[in-house]
VOGU-3710 file (C-alpha; in Angstrom, 3 decimals, decimal comma):
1> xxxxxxxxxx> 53,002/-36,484/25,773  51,861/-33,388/24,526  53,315/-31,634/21,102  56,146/-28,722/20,980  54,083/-25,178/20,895  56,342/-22,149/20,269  55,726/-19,303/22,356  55,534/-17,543/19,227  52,419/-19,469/17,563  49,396/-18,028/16,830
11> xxxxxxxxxx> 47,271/-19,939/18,569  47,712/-19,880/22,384  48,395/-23,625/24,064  46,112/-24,275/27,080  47,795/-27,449/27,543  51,682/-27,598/27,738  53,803/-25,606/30,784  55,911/-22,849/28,097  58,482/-20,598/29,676  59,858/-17,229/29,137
21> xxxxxxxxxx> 63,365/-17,208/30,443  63,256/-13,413/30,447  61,254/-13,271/32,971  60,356/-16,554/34,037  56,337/-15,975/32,945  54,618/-18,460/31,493  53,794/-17,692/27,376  51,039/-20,617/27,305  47,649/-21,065/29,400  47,929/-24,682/30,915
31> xxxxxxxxxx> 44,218/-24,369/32,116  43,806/-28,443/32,436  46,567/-29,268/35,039  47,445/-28,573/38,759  50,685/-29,317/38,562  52,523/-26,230/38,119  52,933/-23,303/39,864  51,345/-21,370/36,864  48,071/-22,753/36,235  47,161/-23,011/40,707
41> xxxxxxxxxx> 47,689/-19,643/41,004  45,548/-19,180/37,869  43,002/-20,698/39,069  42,889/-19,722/42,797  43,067/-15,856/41,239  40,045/-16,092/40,048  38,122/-17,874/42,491  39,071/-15,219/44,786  37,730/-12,677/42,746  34,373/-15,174/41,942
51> xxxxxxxxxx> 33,778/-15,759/46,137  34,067/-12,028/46,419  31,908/-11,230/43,868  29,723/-13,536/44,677  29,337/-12,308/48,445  29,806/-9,266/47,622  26,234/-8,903/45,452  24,362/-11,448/48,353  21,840/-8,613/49,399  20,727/-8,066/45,251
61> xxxxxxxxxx> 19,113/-11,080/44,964  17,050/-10,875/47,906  16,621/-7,266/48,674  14,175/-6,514/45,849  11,535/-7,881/47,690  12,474/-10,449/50,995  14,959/-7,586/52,657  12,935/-4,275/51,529  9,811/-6,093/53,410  11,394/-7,343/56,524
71> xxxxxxxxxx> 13,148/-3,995/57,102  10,536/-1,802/55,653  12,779/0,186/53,210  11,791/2,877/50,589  12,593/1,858/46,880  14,730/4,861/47,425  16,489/3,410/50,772  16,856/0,131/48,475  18,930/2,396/45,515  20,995/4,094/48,201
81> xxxxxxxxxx> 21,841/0,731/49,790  22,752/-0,402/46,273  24,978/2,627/45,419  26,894/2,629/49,159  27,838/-1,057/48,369  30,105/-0,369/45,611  31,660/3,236/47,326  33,905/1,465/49,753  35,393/-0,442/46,641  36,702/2,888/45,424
91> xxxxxxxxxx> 38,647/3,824/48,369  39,642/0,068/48,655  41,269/-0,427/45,160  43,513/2,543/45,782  44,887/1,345/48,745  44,991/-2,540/47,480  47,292/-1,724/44,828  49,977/0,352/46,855  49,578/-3,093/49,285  50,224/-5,401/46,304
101> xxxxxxxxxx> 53,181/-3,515/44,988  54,435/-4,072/48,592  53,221/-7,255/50,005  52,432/-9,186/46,968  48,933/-10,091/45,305  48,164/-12,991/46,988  48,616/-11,964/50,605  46,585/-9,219/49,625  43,625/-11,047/48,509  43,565/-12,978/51,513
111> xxxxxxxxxx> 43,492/-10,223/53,423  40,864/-8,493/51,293  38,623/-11,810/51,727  39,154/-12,199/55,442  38,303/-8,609/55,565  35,272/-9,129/53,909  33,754/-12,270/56,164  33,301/-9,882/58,585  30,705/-7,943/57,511  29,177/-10,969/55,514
121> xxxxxxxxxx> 28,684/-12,754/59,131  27,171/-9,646/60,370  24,276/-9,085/57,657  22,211/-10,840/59,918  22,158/-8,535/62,155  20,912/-5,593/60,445  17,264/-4,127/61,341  17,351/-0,468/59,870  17,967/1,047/56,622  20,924/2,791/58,156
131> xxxxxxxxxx> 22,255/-0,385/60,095  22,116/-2,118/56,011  24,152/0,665/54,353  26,930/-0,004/57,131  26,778/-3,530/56,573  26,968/-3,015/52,429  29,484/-0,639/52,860  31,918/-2,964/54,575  31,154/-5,938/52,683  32,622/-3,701/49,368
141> xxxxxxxxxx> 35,765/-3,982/50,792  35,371/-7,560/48,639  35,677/-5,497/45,379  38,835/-4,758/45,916  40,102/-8,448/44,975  39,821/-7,388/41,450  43,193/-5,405/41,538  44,700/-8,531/43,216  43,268/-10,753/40,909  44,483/-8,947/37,778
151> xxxxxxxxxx> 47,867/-8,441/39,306  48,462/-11,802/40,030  47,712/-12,939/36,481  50,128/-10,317/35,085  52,423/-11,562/37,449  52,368/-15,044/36,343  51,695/-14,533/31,868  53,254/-13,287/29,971  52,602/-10,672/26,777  51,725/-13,113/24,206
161> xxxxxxxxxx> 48,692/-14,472/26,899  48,465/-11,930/28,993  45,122/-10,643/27,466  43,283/-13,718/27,561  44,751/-14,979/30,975  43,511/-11,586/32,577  39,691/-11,669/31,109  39,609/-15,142/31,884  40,278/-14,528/35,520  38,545/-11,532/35,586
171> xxxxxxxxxx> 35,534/-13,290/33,679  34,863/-16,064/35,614  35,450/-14,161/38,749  32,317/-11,487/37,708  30,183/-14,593/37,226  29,933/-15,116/40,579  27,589/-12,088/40,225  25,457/-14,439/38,399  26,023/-17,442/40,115  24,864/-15,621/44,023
181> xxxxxxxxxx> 21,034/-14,985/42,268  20,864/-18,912/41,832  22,728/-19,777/45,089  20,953/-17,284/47,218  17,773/-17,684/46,129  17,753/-21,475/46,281  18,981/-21,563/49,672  16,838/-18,609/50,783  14,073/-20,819/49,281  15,266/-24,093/51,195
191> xxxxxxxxxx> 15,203/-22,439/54,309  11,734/-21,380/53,384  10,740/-24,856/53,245  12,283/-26,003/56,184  10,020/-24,330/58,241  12,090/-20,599/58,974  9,816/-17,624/58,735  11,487/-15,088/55,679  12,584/-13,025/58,834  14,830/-15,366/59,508
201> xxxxxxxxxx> 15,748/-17,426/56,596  17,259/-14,326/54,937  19,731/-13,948/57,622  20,683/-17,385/57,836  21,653/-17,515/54,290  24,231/-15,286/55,010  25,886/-17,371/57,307  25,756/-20,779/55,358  26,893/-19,200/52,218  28,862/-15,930/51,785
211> xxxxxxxxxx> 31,218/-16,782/54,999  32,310/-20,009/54,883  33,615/-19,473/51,038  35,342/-16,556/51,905  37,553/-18,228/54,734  37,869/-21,318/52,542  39,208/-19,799/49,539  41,217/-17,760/51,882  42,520/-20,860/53,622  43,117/-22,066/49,978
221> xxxxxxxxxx> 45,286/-19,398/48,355  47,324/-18,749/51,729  48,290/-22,523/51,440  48,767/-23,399/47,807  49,334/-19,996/46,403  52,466/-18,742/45,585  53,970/-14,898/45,259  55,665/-14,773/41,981  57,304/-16,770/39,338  60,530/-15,996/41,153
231> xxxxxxxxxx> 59,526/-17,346/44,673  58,966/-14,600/47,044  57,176/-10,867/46,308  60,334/-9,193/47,129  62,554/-11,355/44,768  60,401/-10,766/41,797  63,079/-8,346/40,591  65,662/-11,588/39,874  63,189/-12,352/37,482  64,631/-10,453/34,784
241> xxxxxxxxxx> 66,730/-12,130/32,614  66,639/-15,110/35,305  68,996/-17,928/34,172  66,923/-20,847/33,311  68,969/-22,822/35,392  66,789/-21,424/38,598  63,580/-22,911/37,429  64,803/-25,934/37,610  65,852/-26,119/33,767  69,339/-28,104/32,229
251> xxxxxxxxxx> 71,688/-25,358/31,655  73,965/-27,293/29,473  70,452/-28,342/27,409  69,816/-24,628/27,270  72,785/-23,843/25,718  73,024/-26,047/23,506  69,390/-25,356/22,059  70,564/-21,787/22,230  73,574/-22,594/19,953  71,628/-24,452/17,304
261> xxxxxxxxxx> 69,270/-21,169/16,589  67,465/-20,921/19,551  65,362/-23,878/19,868  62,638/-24,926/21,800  63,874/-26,634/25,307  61,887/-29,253/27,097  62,004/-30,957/30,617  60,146/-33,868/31,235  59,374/-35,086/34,556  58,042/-38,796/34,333
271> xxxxxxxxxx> 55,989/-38,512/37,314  53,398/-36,050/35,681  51,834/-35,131/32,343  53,175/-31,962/31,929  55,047/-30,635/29,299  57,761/-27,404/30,294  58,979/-25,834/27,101  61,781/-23,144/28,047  61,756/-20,444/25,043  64,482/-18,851/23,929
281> xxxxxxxxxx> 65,154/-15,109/25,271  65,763/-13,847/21,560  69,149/-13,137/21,696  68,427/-11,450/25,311  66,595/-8,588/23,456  63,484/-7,789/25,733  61,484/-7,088/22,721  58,421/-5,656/25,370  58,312/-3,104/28,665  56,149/-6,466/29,509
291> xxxxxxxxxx> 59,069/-8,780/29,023  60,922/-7,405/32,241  58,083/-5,354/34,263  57,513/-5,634/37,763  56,075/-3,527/40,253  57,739/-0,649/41,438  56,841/1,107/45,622  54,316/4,100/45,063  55,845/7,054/45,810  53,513/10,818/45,592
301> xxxxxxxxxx> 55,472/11,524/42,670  54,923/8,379/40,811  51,525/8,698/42,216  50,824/11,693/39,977  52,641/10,732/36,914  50,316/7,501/37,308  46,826/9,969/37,545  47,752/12,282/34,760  48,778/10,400/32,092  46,760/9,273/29,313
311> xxxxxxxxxx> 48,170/6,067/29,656  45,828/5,688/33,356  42,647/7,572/32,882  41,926/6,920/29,688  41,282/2,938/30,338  39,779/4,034/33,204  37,329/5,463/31,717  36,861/2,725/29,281  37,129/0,306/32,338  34,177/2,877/33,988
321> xxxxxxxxxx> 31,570/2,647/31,421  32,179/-1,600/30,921  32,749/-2,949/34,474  30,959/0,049/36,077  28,309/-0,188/34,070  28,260/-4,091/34,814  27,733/-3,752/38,418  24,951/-0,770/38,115  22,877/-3,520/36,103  24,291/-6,336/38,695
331> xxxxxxxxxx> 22,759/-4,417/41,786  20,064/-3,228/40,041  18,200/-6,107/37,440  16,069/-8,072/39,237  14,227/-5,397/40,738  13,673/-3,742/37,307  12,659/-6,993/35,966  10,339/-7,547/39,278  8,705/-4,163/39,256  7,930/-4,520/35,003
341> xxxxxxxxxx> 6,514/-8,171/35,436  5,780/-9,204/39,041  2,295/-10,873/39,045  0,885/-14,418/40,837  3,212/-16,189/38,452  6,235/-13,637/37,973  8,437/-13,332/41,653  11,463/-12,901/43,165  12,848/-16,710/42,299  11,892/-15,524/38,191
351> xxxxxxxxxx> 13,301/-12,225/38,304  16,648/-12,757/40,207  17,115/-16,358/37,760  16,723/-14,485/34,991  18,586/-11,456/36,218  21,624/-14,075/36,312  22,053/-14,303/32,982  23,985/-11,002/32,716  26,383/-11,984/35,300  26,374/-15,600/33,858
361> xxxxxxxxxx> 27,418/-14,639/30,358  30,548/-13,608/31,789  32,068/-16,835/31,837  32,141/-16,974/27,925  31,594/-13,464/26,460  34,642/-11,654/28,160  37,351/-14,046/28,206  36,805/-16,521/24,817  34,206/-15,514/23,040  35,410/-11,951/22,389
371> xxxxxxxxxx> 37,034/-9,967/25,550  40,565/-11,595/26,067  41,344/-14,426/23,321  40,222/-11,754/20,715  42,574/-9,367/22,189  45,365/-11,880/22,276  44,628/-12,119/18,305  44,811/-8,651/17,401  47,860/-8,089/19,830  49,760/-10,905/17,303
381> xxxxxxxxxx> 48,552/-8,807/13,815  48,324/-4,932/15,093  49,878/-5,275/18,056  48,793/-2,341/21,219  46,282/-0,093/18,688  44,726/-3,237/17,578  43,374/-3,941/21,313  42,211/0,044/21,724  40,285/0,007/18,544  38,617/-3,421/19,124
391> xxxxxxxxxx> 37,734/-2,306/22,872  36,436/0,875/20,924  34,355/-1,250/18,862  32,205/-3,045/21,609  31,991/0,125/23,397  30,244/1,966/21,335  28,276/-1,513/20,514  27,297/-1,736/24,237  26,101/1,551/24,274  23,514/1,399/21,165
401> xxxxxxxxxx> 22,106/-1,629/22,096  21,776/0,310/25,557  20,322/2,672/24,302  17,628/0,557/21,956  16,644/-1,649/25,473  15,543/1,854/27,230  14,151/2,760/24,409  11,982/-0,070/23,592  10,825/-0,403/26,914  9,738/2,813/27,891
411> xxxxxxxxxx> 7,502/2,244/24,569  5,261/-0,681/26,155  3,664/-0,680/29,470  4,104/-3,595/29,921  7,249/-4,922/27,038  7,264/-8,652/26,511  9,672/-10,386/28,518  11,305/-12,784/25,549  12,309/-9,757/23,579  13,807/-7,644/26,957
421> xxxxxxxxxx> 15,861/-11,147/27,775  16,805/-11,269/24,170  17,840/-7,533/24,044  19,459/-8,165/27,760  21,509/-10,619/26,541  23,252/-8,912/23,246  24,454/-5,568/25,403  25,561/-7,407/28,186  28,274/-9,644/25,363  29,167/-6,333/24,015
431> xxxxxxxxxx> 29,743/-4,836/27,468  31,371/-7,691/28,902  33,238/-8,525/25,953  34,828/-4,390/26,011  35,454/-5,067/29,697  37,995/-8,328/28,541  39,348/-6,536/26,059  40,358/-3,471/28,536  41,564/-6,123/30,916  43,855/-7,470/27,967
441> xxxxxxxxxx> 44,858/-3,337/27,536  45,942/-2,448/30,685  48,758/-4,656/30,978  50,371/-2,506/28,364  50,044/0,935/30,620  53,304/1,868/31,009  54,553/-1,981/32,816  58,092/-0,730/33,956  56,884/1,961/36,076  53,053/1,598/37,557
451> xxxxxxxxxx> 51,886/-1,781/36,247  49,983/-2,517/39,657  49,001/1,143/40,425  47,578/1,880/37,104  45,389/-1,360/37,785  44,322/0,049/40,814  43,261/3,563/39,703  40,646/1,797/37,144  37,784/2,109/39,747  34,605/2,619/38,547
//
């Protein structure tokens, strides 16, 4: 059986089920087991956000070379396909999180990925520059999971875990950005081999890959997701101050451990390895706007307290120039690499592997190595500021190094590739690492009143 771990520790458990009887969130990240309600909604949160992601960048792998030859497109008709696939995401995320603060994250996302199948399954079809902007544009509708993805996790963690819960989700979900160059360009190769003409074998790809994970992961979260800690969406306001007796606690345990100076409370259920620890509610002071925050509907007033204040725009634009910057050099790597190096030996299967590495670095550089946990850390010593000045910090990182890659390649004609990779892969820990650490942030904006909205106004 697993130790006692105070919600209050320093370091975060990733193993044990711990409670805030607040609000019913969970202070711990129990990563390693599928037997709470906590860690499967975890964990379908971000695959959501990962299929999406991963769908939604399909076309960058291939469209550097494969699609601009089989539909005879301008590098310029390539950049304009590349810039209308994320503008539907910016109409999208508005809308998403009025939806959420009304039907719930996880409805949403389904929704959102159902959505998105459809123009996935139709990529096939496309034979002219204006028929693949259509196409792209629709299939954006997929980056609008990230406001249900984020909301969810908020929903679910609480302060003390919030941070690195958030960048996790939102970490592993970008690296599905890296993960499509591999996938789509191995199957795309496959198909090759099995005898269909590059006409054809593009197309197909779509419908083996992007589709059928969309409808499964769907089909996934609409079964074994739930809404809220609470039960249903709408009864996320009980909640609050929730007696511990509705999730299933011992009252009379409670109040005893309550009576001896607030100790640690524990359930064990013999049929499963999992520890539930039920913290005390310190004295029933909500020491946080996080401790009791839940969504509130979007009316045009709130609406406009949400866009002028500080509080919104100001991560936004932190959230612009990480995450908006991320997909620029998603969409757009491999054919950089490809039109610097491509030679007999140099093609689309090198540059769109090693244009995966920025999307791949994701799964360790936002959430653990720096973005998130880091956040978490601060958050314990300097509390809010702490997070803002660290998020600073690999901002203004990201954009040296930036600056240094442009730089030093515009100096060579031809720049060696081991030094660009090398260079490639210190901005993109700095800029993924600022994006975890504004995912970690944003929780803070003003909880009581806009928690979901403000999350949905950081579009890039």
């Amino acid at each position: 059986m697993a130790a006692h771990t105070s919600p209050s520790s320093a370091r975060i458990n990733f193993k044990d089920v711990i409670i805030n009887p607040a609000n019913l969130k969970c202070s711990s990240l129990p990563l390693f087991s599928l037997r709470n309600q906590y860690s499967i909604n975890f964990h379908l949160s971000w695959l959501g956000f990962f299929t999406a992601f991963l769908s939604w960048f399909a076309f960058a792998p291939l469209i550097p070379d494969v699609i601009k030859e089989d539909l005879q497109l301008t590098s310029a008709q390539v950049g304009n396909s590349n810039v209308v696939s994320l503008c539907a995401t910016l109409v999208v995320r508005a809308v998403a999180g009025t939806l959420v603060d009304r039907f719930g994250p996880r409805k949403v996302m389904v929704g959102l990925l159902i959505l998105g199948a459809i123009p996935s399954g139709l990529a096939g079809t496309v034979h002219t520059a204006n028929g693949l902007y259509i196409i792209r544009f629709f299939i954006g509708i997929l980056g609008g999971t990230f406001v249900t993805c984020q909301a969810w996790t908020t929903a679910f963690f609480d302060k003390n875990v919030v941070g690195t819960a958030n960048a996790l989700a939102g970490g592993w979900g970008n690296a599905g950005g890296g993960f499509t160059f591999i996938i789509m360009i191995a199957l795309y190769n496959a198909l090759l081999s099995d005898g269909l003409t590059p006409h054809v074998a593009w197309r197909a790809a779509f419908a083996v890959v992007p589709v059928p994970f969309l409808l499964t992961v769907a089909i996934a979260i609409l079964v074994f997701g739930t809404d809220h800690p609470a039960g249903k969406w709408s009864d996320r306001h009980k909640a609050v101050m929730h007696k511990v007796s509705e999730v299933e606690m011992d009252r009379t345990i409670e109040e005893k451990a309550i009576s001896s100076g607030g100790e640690d409370l524990e359930k064990k259920d013999p049929s499963a390895d999992v520890q539930v620890t039920v913290g005390p509610a310190e004295n029933s002071n909500l020491v946080s706007a996080l401790d009791y925050a839940v969504s509130e509907p979007v009316t045009w007033r709130l609406a406009f307290r949400v866009i002028t204040s500080p509080l919104t725009w100001l991560p936004a634009l932190g959230y612009l120039t990480t995450f908006g910057y991320e997909l620029a050099i998603d969409a757009n790597l491999a054919n950089v690499l490809l039109a610097l190096y491509k030679s007999p030996t140099f093609g689309l299967t090198q540059a769109g592997y090693l244009a995966s590495i920025f999307g791949f670095l994701n799964v360790v550089t936002r959430p653990a190595g720096k973005g998130g946990y880091f956040g978490d850390l601060v958050y314990k010593k300097f509390g809010v500021p702490g997070k803002k000045y660290l998020m600073i910090f690999f901002g203004i990182a990201q954009g040296l190094l930036s600056l240094g890659l442009g730089f030093y390649i515009d100096s060579y004609q031809r720049p060696p590739l081991a030094v660009v990779i090398v260079l490639i892969i210190l901005f993109a820990t700095m800029n993924e690492a600022a994006n975890g650490v504004n995912f970690s942030l944003v929780p803070h904006c003003n909880p009581c009143e806009y928690l979901t909205f403000t999350e949905s106004s950081h579009i890039h």
